[in-house]
Residue frames as qw, qx, qy, qz and C-alpha x, y, z in Angstrom:
[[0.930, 0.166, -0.280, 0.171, -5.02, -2.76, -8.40],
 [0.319, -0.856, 0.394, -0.104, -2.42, -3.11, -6.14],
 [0.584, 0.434, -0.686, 0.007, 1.11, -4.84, -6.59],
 [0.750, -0.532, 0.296, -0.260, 1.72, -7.61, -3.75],
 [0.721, 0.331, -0.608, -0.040, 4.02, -9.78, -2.89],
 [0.815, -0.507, -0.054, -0.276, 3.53, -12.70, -0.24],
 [0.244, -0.642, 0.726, 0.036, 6.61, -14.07, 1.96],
 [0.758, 0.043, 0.646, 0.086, 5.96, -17.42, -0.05],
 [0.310, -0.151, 0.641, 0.686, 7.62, -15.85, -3.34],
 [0.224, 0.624, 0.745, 0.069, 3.86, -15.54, -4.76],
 [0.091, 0.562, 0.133, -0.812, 3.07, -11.91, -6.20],
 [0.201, 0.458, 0.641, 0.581, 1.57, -10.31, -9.13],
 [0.202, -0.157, -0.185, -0.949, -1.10, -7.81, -9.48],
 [0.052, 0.506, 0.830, -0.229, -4.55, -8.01, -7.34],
 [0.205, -0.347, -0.403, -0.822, -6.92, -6.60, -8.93],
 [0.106, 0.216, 0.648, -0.723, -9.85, -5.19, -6.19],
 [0.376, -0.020, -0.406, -0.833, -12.61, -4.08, -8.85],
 [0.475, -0.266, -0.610, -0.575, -14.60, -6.34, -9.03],
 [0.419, -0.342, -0.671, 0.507, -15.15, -6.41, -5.09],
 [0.021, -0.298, -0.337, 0.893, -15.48, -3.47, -4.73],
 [0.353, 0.068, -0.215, -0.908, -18.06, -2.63, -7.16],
 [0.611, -0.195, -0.624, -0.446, -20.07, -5.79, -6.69],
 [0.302, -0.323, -0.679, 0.587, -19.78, -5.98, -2.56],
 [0.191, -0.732, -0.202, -0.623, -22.87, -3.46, -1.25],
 [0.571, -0.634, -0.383, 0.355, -21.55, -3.29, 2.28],
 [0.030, -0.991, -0.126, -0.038, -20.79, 0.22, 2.93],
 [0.559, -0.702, 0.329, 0.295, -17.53, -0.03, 4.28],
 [0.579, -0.062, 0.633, 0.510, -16.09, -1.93, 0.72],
 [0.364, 0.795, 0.390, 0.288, -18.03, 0.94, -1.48],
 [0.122, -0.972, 0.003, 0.199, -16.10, 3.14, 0.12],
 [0.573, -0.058, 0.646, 0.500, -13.19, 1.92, -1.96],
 [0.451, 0.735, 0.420, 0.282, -14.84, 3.43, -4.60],
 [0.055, 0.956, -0.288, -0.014, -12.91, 7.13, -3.70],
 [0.786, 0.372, -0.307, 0.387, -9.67, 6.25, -5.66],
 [0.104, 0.710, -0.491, 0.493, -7.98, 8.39, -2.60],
 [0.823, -0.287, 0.325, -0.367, -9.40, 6.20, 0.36],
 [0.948, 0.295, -0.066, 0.101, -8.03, 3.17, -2.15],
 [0.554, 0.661, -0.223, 0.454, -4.84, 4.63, -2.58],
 [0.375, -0.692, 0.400, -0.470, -4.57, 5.45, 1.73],
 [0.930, -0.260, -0.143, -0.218, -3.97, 1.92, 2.24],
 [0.101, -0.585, 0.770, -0.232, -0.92, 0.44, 4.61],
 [0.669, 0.164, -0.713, 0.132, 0.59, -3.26, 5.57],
 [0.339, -0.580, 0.473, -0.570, -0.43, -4.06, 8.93],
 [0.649, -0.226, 0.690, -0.227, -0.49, -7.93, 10.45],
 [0.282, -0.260, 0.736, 0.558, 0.44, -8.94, 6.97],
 [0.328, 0.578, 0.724, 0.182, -2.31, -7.99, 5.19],
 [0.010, 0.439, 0.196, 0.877, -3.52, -4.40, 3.20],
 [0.106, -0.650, -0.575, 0.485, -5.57, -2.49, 6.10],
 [0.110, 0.508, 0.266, 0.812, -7.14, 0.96, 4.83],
 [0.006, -0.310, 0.414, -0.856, -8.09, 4.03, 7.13],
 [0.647, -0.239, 0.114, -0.715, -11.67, 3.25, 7.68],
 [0.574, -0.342, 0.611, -0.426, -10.99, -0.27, 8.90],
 [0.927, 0.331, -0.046, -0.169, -11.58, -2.56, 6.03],
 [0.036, 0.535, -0.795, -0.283, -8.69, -5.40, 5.22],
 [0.845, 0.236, -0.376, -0.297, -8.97, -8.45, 3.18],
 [0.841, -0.312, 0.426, 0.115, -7.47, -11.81, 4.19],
 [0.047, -0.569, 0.716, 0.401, -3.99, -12.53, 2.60],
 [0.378, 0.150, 0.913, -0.018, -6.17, -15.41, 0.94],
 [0.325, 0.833, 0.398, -0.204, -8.35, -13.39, -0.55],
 [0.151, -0.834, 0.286, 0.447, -5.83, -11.22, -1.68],
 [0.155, -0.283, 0.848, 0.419, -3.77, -14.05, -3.48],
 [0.509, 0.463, 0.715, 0.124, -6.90, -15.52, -5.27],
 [0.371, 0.853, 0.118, -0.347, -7.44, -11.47, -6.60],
 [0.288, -0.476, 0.601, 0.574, -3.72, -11.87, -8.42],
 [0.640, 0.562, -0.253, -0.458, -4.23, -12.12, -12.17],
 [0.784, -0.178, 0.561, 0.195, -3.19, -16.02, -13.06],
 [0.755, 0.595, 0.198, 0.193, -3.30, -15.25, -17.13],
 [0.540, -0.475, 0.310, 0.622, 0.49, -15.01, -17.88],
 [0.473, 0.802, 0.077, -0.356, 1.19, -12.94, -21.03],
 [0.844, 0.111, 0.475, 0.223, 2.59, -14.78, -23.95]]
């Protein structure tokens, strides 16, 4: 999971799990070594990690958790 927050005030928590563990391209299993996860940087406004993988900022915002806690 990774906090975010978008220049349209939008943030929360994205949550990557279930991508990663249910995507079988090679490149998004590697996500699976929590350090690789954890290597990731902000580059043309989106999350980019070393081996080349980034998500659209779209993608991203749909991973945010919507259930607000009461």
């Amino acid at each position: 999971m990774i906090q975010v927050t978008f220049n349209d005030g939008t943030g929360g928590v994205a949550n990557f799990m279930d991508k990663i563990f249910q995507d079988k391209r090679e490149i998004v299993q590697s996500l699976k070594d929590v350090a690789l996860f954890k290597s990731f940087t902000v580059k043309a406004h989106t999350i980019t990690w070393p081996n080349g993988l980034d998500f659209a900022p779209e993608f991203i915002k749909s991973l945010i958790s919507t259930s607000a806690s009461s």
